[in-house]
C-alpha positions as CSV (number, residue, x, y, z in Angstrom):
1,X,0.0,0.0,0.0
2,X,2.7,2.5,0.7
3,X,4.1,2.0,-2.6
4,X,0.9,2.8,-4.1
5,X,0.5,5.6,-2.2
6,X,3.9,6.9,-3.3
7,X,3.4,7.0,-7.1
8,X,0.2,8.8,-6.5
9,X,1.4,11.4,-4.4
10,X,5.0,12.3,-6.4
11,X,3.9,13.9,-9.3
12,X,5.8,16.1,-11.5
13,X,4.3,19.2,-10.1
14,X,6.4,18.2,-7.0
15,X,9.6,17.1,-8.6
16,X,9.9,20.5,-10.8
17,X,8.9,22.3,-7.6
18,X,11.7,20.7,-5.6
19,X,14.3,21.0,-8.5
20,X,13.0,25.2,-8.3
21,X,14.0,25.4,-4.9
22,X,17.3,23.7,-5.8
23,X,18.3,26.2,-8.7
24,X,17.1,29.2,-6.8
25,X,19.1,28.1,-3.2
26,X,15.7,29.1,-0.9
27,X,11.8,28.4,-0.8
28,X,11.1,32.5,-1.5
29,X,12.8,33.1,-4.5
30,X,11.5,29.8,-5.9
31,X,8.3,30.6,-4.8
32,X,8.7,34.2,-7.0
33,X,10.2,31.8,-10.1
34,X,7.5,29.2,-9.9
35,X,5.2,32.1,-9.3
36,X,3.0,30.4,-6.1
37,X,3.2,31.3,-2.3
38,X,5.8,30.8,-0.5
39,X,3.4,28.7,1.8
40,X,1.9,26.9,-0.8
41,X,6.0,26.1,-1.6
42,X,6.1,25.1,1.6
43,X,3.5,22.8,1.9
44,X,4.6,21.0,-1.9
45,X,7.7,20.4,-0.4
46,X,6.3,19.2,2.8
47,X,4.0,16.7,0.8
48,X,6.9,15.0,-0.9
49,X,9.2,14.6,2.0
50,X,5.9,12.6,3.4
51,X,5.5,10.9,-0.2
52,X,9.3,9.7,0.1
53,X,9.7,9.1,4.2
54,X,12.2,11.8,5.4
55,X,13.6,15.1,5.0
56,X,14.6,16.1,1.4
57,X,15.8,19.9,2.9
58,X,17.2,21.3,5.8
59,X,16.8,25.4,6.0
60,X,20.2,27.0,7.0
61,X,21.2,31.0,7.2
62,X,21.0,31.5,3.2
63,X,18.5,29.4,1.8
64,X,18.1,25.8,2.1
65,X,20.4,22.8,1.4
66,X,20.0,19.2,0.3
67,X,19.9,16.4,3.0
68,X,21.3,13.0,1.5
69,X,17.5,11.4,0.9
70,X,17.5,14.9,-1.4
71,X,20.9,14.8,-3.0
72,X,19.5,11.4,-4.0
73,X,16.3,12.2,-5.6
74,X,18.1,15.0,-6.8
75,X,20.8,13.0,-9.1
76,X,18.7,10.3,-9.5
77,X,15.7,12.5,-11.1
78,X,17.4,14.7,-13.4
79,X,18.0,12.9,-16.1
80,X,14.3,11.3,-15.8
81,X,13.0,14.5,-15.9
82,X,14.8,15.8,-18.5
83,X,13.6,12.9,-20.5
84,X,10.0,13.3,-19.4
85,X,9.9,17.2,-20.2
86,X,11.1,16.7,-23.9
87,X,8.8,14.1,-24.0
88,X,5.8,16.2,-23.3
89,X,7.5,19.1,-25.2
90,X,7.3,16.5,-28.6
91,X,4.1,15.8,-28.0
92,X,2.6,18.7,-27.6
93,X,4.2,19.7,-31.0
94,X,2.6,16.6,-32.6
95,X,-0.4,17.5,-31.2
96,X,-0.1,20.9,-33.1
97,X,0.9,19.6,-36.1
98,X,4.5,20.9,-35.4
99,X,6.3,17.3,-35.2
100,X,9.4,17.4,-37.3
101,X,10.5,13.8,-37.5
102,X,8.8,11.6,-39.7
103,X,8.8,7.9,-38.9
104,X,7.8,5.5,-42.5
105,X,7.8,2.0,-42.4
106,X,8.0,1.2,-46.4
107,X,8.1,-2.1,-48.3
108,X,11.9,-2.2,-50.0
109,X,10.4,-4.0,-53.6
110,X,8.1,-1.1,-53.6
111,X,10.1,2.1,-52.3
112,X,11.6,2.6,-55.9
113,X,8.8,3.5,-58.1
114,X,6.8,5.4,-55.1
115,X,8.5,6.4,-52.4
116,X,11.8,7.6,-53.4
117,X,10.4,10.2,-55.8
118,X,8.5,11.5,-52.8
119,X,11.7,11.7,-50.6
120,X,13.3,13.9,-52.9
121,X,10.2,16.0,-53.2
122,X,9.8,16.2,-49.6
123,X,14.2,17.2,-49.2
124,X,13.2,19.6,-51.6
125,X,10.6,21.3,-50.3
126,X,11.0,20.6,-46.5
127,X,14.5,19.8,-46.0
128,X,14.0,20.9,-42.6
129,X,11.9,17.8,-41.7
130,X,13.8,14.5,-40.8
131,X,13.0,11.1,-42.3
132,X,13.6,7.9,-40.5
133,X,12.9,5.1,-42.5
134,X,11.9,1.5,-41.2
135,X,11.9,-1.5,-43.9
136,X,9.3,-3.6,-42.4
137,X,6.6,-6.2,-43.8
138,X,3.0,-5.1,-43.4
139,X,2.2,-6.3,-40.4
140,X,4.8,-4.8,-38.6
141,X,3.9,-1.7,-40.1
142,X,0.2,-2.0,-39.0
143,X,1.6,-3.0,-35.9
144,X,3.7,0.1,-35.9
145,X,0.9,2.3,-36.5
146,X,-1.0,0.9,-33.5
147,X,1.6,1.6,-30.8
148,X,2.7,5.1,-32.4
149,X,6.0,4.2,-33.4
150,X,5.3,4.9,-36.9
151,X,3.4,8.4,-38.5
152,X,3.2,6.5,-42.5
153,X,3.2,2.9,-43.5
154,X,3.8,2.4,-47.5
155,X,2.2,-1.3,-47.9
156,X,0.2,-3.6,-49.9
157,X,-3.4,-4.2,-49.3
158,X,-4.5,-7.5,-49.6
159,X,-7.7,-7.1,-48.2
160,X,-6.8,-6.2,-44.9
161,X,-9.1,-4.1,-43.4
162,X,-6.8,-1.6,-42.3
163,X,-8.9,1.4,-43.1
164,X,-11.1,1.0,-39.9
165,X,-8.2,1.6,-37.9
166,X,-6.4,4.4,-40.0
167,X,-6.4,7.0,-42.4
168,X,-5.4,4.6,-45.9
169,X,-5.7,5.8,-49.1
170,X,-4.5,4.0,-52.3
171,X,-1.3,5.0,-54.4
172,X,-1.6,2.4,-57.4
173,X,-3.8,-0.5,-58.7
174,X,-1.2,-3.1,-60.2
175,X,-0.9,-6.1,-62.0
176,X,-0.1,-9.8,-60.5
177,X,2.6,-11.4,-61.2
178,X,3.6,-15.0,-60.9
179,X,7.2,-16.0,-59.3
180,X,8.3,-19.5,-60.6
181,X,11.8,-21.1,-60.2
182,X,13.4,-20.8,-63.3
183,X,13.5,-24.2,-64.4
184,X,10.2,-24.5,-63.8
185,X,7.6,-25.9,-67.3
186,X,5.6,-23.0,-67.4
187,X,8.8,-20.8,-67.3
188,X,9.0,-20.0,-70.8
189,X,5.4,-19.0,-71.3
190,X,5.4,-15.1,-71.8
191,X,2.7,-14.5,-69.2
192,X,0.6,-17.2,-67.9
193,X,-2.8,-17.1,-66.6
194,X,-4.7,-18.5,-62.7
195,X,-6.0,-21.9,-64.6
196,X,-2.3,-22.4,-65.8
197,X,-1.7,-23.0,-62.2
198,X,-4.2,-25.1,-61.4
199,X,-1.9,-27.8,-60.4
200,X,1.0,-25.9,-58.8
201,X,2.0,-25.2,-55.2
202,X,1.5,-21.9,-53.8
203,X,3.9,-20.1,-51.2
204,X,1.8,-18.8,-48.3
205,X,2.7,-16.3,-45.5
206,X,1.5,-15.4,-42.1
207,X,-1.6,-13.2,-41.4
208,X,0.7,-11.0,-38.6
209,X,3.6,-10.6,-41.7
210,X,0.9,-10.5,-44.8
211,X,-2.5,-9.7,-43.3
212,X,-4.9,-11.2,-45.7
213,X,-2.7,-12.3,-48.4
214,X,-3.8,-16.1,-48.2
215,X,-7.0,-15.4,-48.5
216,X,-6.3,-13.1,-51.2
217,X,-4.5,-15.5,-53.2
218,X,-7.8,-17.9,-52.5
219,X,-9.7,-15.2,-53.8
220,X,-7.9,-14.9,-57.0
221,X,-7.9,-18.9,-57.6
222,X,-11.4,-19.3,-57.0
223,X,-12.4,-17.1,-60.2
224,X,-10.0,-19.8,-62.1
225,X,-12.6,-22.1,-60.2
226,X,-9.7,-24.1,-58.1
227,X,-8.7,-23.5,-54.8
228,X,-4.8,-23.4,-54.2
229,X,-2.6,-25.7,-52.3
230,X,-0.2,-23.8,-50.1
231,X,3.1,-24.7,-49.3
232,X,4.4,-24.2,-45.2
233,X,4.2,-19.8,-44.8
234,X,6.9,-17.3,-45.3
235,X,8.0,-14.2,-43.2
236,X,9.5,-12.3,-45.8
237,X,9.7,-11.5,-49.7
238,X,13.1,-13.0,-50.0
239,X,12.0,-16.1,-47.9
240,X,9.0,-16.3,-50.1
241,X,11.0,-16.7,-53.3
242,X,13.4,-18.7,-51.9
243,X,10.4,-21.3,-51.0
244,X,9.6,-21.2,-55.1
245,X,13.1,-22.2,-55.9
246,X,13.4,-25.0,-52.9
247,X,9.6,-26.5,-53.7
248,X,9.5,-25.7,-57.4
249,X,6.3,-23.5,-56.0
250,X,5.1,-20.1,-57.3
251,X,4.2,-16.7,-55.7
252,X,1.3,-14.2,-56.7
253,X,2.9,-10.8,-55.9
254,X,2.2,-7.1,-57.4
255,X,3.8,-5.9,-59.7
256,X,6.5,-3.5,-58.4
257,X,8.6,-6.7,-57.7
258,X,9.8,-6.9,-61.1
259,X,12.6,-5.4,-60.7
260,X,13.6,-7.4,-57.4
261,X,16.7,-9.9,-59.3
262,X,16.4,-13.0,-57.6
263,X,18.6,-16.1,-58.2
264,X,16.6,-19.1,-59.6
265,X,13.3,-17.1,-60.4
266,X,11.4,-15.4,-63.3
267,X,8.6,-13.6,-63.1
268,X,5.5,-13.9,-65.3
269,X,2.3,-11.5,-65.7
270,X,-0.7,-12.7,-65.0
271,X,-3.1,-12.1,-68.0
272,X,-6.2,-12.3,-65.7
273,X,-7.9,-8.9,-65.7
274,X,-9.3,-9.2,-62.3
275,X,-6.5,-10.2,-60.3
276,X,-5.2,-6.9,-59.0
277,X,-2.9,-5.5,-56.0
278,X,-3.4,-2.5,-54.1
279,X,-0.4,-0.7,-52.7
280,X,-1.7,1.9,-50.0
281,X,-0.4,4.5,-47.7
282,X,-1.7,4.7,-44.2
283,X,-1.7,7.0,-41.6
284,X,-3.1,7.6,-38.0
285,X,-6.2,9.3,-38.0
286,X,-6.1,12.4,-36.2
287,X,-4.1,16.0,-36.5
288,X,-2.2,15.5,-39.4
289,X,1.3,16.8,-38.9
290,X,3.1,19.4,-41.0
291,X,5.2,16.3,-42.7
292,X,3.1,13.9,-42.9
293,X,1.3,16.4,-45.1
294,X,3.8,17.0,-47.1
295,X,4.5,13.2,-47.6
296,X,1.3,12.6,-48.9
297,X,1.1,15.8,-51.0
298,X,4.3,14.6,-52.6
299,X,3.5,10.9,-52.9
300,X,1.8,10.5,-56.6
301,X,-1.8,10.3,-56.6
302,X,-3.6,6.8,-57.6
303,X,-5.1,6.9,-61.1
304,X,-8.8,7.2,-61.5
């Protein structure tokens, strides 16, 4: 119960209040800094002493000086608070819109055609803003937009409902295409279609890596009228490719992965209208900040 007691009772009101009296050597000047009575000074100080157990001050002919409970709390708090003031300080300039660090968690296959034109964009026209960049699979960018870490996630949409958490809008429609290891028979077909795969093995991956891929690759096979097989799941697009070539498998994947050169594979387009990707941009809802907007303004808009 004590404990309990003493995280209610030592709040930062207190702490700053006793670091006042500190800097200014007595309870009256820090009383005029922190602009309270000296009483009410008084009694603060009073209250943490009891919060802690014993005497953080002892008054002496100039001022006050620190007993060695207060020296203690004194070292030990410092840097804490200097941590928790810069903290508040950040947020409060997210909370305007002033926040000048922007956190994006990007797909690699896909930051070359959309997000690297946007990066220059943004240098250019706010080169005071400063980019961290996070190359994450999609679920850990969702997961990153749930606990705050990240402000933009760059990711493709397989269905997941992401939108009823965030802000998402959509940056490109694409084309399919089908990884194959290169010796594989359908390999020197020019583009194949969903019944030419009838047969074939498909590479999987996990809902928390590639929320709603599996079922989006069901999707896409069940217009063929066939429902695919699925090899054991994948974490990551290299893993994923690296299954095609070790269980002559293939791999549905948008189409900004053409460029990706992987030992062992080819890709092929798929020549079924229907089967499209979505690669999306989402953000937390809320006050946008000033680079956030000025990622989005500089990030190409979706066609039609």
């Amino acid at each position: 119960m004590r404990a309990a007691h003493t995280l209610v009772t030592v709040n930062l009101d207190l702490i700053r209040s006793f670091f006042a009296v500190i800097e200014h050597g007595s309870l009256s000047r820090a009383a005029v800094r922190l602009r309270v009575s000296q009483s009410t000074l008084t009694r603060q100080m009073h209250a943490l002493e009891h919060a802690v157990g014993g005497r953080l001050l002892e008054r002496n002919a100039t001022g006050v000086a620190l007993t060695a409970g207060g020296r203690a709390l004194h070292d030990g708090m410092r840097a804490p608070l200097e941590q928790i003031e810069a903290v508040i300080e950040e947020t409060r300039r997210i909370a305007r819109g002033q926040h000048t660090t922007l956190r994006i968690g990007y797909l690699a296959s896909a930051a070359r055609a959309y997000l690297n034109p946007a990066l220059a964009a943004l240098r250019r026209r706010h080169p005071e803003v400063k980019v961290k960049l996070l190359d994450l699979s999609p679920g850990e960018q969702i997961a990153g937009l749930r606990h705050g870490t990240l402000d933009l996630a760059l990711l493709g949409n397989y269905g997941a409902l992401v939108d009823r958490e965030f802000f998402v809008r959509r940056l490109a429609t694409l084309g399919v295409l089908v990884g194959l290891p290169e010796g594989h028979a359908l390999a020197g077909h020019a583009s194949l279609s969903l019944a030419d795969l009838r047969s074939e093995l498909f590479v999987g991956a996990p809902d928390g890596d590639l929320p709603g891929y599996n079922q989006w690759v069901v999707q896409l096979c069940r217009r063929a009228r066939f429902r695919p097989r699925f090899v054991p799941s994948t974490q990551s697009l290299a893993e994923m490719l690296a299954t095609t070539v070790a269980e002559g498998a293939v791999a549905l994947l948008p189409a900004y992965v053409v460029h990706l050169e992987t030992p062992g594979v080819v890709f092929r387009p798929l020549r079924d209208t229907a089967a499209k990707a979505d690669l999306s941009v989402a953000w937390q809802r809320g006050k946008l900040s000033d680079p956030v907007r000025a990622i989005l303004e500089a990030l190409p808009p979706a066609p039609g």
